[in-house]
N, C-alpha and C positions, 0 to 999 in steps of 0.2 A: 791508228790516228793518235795523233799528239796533240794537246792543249796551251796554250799561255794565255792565260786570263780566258779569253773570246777570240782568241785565233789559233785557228787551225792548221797543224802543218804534221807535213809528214818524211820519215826520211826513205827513201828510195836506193836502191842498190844497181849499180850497172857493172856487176863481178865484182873480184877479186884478182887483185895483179901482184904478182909474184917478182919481188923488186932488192936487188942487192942490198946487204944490208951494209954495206961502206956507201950505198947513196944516203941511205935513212942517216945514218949517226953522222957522217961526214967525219970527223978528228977526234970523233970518241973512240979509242980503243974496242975491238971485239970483245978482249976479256972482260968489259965494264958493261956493254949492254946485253951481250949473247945470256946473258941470266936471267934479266927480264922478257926478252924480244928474243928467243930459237928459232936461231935460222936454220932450212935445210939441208942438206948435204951441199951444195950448191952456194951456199950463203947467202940462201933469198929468203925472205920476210912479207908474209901477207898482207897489202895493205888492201885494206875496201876500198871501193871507191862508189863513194855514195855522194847521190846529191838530193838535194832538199826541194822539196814541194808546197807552197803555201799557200793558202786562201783566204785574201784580205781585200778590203774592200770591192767585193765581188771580181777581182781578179783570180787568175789561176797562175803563180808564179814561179817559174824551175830556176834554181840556182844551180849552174854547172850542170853540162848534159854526156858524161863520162866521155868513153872514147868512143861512141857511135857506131856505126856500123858498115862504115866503109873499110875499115883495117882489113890489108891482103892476109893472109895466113903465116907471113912470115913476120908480119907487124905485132901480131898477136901470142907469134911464139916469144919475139923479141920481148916483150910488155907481162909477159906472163898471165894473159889474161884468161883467166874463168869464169865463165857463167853458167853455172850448174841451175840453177832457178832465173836465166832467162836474162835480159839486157832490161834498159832503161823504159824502152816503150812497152817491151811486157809487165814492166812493174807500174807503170801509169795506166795499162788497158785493166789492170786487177782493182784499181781506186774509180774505174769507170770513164777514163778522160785519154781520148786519142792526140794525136800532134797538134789538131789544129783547134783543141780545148785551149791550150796553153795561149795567155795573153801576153805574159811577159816571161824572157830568158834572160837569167842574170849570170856574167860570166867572171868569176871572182880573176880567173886572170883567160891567158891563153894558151897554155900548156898543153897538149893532144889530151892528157887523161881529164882534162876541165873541160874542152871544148869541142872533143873529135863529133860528139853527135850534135852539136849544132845545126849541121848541113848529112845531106845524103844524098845517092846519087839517085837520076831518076833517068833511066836507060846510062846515056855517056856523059850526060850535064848534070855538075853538081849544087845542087838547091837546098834552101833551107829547111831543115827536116820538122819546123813549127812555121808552117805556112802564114798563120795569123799573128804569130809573134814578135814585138818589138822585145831588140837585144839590146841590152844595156853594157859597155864597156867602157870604160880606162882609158882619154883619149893618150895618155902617155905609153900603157899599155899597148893601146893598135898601134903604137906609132913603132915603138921598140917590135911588135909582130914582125911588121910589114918591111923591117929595115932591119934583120934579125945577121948578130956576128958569128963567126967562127963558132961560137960557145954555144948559144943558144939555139942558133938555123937547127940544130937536131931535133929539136920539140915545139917548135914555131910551122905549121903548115897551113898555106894559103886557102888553103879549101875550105877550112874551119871556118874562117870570119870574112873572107874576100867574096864571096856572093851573097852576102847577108848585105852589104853595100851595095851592090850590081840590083838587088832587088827591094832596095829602098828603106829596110828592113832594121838598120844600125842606126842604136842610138848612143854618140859618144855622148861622152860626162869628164865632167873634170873636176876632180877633188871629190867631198863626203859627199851624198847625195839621198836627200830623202824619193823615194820611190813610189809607197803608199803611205797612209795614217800610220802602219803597223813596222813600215820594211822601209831600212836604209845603208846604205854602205857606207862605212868608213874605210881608207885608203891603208894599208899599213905595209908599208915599203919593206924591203927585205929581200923575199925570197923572189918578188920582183921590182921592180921602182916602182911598177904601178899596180901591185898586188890588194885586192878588194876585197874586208869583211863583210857578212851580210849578218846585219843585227835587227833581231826581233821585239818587238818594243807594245805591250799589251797589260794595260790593270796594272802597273807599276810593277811587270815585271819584266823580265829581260832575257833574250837567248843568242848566242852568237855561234853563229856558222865560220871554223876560222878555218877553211880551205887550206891553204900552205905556210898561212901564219904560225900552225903551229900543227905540223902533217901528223903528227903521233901526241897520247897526252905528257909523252915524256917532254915534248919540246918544249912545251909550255911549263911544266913543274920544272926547268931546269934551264937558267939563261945561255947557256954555254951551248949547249948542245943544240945543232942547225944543222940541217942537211946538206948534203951536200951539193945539192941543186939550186940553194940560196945565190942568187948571183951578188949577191951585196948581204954575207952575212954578219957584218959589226951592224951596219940596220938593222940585221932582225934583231939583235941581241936587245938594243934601245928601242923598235917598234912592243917586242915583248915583256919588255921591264915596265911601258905604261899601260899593254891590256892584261898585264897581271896586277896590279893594283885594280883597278877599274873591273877583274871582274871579281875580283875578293869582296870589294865596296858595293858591287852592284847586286850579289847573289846572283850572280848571270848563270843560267845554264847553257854550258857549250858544248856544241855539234860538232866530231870530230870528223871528218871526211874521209880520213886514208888508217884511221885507227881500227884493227879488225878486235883490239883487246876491249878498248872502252868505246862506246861511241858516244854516252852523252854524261857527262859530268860536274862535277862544280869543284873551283880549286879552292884550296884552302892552305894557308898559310902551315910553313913544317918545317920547322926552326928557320936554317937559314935559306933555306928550298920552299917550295911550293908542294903538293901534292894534290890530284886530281882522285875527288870520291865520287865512283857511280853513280848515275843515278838513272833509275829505272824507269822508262816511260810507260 
């Protein structure tokens, strides 16, 4: 369990995916990042893939529900995914709270690794795998989903958010949007058009969950450097030039999603860079 001021959150693991590392750096040379980030023989790079659990205003809230558990065996070879201690729902049955605990699903974008456990199947019909839960999405987001090009159709699948509508269940949102007293998204374009922070906000202090805003803490400590999955990255470069001031000014602690090095830290100015220092929950 983790704290901000009087809110309660916790972060949650759904594996470990094993992910080239020319996706992670995009135009950074190997010989610049393989010294911080070792990849393996293969030139893959362990990213978590953790999502966030909070409890605010008597709600129970997941942000991002990993890649779920409908992935065939070759989806999973493809993804490099491991789960040595278990998927997303065994990491929620250990905090005591089953699927249909959960009140709200926040889905920072719709990528497979953000959204595959959204839905599940139950026999040959696919349903939503938080039966009591409103999902919260991007309506620019569902829109680029549901209408996905050449580029993207590879990590856009309808099963993920297309029965969450069929069962009443979708709630789009358009632009920042407060959620609870405690929880609100702001939109930060980039690695999608309609890519969504999830910020924590308790006793004058502050925590952000930056999902692809900034997938490792290098990307944040470094303008330059985006992935390669960024479909619009001169965006990110200016989405992240204003939540690195804002979180230097704020003392924000931020939640890194796909970081297996740091996961929760605070940046700090370092000369003409940024620098991300641990911190320990």
């Amino acid at each position: 369990m983790a704290t901000l001021a009087n809110l309660e959150f916790h972060i949650l693991s759904d594996g470990i995916a094993w992910t080239d590392g020319g996706g992670a750096f995009g135009l950074v040379p190997r010989i610049v990042w393989e010294g911080r980030f070792p990849p393996n023989n293969r030139n893959q790079v362990p990213f978590s893939v953790n999502c966030l659990l909070i409890h605010s205003d008597g709600k129970n809230i997941l942000v991002d529900t990993g890649y779920g558990q409908k992935l065939t065996e070759k989806m999973q070879v493809h993804a490099g995914l491991e789960r040595p201690h278990g998927d997303l729902v065994a990491h929620l049955a250990r905090h005591g709270l089953q699927p249909a605990d959960i009140h709200i699903v926040i889905n920072t974008h719709l990528h497979l690794d953000h959204c595959g456990g959204n839905t599940k199947l139950d026999g040959d019909k696919v349903v939503p795998a938080f039966p009591n839960a409103t999902y919260y999405i991007q309506r620019l987001e569902y829109s680029d989903a549901i209408l996905p090009n050449e580029r993207t159709r590879a990590t856009y699948y309808p099963e993920n958010y297309q029965p969450l509508h069929e069962a009443g269940q979708l709630k789009i949102i358009s632009g920042d949007t407060q959620i609870t007293s405690h929880v609100r998204t702001a939109v930060t374009r980039g690695h999608t058009r309609a890519h969504q922070v999830v910020i924590l906000e308790s006793g004058g202090q502050t925590a952000m969950f930056t999902a692809d805003m900034a997938t490792l803490h290098y990307h944040l400590e470094r303008l330059a450097w985006v992935t390669a999955y960024d479909v619009e990255p001169l965006e990110s470069i200016e989405t992240k030039r204003f939540w690195q001031k804002w979180a230097v000014e704020t003392d924000t602690l931020l939640i890194f999603q796909h970081d297996s090095q740091i996961t929760t830290g605070k940046l700090r100015p370092d000369g003409r860079n940024f620098k991300v220092e641990p911190v320990t929950l």
